[in-house]
N, C-alpha and C positions, 0 to 999 in steps of 0.2 A: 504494500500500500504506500501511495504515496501520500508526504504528510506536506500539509498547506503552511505556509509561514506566515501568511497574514496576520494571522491572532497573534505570534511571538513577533512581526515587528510593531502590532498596535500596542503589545505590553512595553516595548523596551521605549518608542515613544512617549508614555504613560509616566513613566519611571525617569527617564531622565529629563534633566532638567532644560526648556528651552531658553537658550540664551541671546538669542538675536536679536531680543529686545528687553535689557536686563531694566529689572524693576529698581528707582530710584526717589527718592526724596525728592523733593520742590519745595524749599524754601522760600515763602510767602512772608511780608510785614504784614503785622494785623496790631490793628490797635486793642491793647489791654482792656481789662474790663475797669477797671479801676479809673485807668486814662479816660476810654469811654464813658464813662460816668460823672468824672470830673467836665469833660467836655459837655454834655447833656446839663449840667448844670450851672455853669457858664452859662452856657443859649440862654438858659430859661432864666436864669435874673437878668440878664439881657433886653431881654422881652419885656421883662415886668417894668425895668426901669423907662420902654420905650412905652408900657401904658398897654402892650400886648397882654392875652391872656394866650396862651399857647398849645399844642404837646408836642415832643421834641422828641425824635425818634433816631437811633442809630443802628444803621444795618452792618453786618460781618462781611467780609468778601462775597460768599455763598449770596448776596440777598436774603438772611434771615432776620430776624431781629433781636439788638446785642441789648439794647437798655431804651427805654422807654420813658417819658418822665409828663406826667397828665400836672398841668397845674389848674389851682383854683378857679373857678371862673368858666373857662375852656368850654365853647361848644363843643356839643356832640361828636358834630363833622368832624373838625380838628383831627381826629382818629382817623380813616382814611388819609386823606389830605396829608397830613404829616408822611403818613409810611410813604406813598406815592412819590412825596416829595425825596426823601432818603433815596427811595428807589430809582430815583430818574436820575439823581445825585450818582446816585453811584454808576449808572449803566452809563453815563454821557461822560464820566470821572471830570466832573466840574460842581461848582457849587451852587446848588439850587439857584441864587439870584442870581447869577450868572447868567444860569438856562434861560432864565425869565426876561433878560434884557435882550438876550440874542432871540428872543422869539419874537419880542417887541419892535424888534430892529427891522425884523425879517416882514414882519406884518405890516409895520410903517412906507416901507419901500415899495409895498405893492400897491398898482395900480387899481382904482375904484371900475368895479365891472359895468359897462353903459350898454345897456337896453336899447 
């Protein structure tokens, strides 16, 4: 009889290790929790002092959410809005008002559509 070797090369496959694409670390900065919390609270007397009532959100690399900080007063909304805001913050890597001037900018320079 003659015997198949398929099965012993799917084992030795199995078994040894493939190295063509060795598994490696990525080193990322991420800000602290500590940091980010000091920073969250910052914003937020920030705010108070400009008369805002706020909530002030920081997202991790990932887009999750690292610290949160709801002040007195604060609409509801504010909850959306904030994350949103973090979030666009982060995907655009610029800082919310930033976003918000260059949209302004972008808005202002168009021309009024005539009927």
């Amino acid at each position: 009889m003659a015997r198949s070797t398929g099965p012993m090369v799917a084992a030795i496959l199995v078994l040894v290790p493939y190295e063509a694409h060795p598994q490696t670390l990525v080193p990322e900065r991420t800000l602290a929790l500590n940091a980010a919390h000091e920073v969250v609270t910052a914003a937020l007397e920030q705010c108070r002092q400009d008369g805002s009532h706020v909530m002030v959100t920081i997202l991790d690399r990932a887009g999750r959410t690292a610290v949160v900080l709801h002040d007195d007063g604060a609409n509801p909304h504010t909850i959306e809005n904030s994350l949103r805001k973090a979030y666009t913050s982060l995907t655009f890597r610029t800082p919310s008002g930033e976003y918000g001037k260059g949209v302004m900018r972008a808005v202002s320079r168009r021309t009024p559509c005539r009927r």
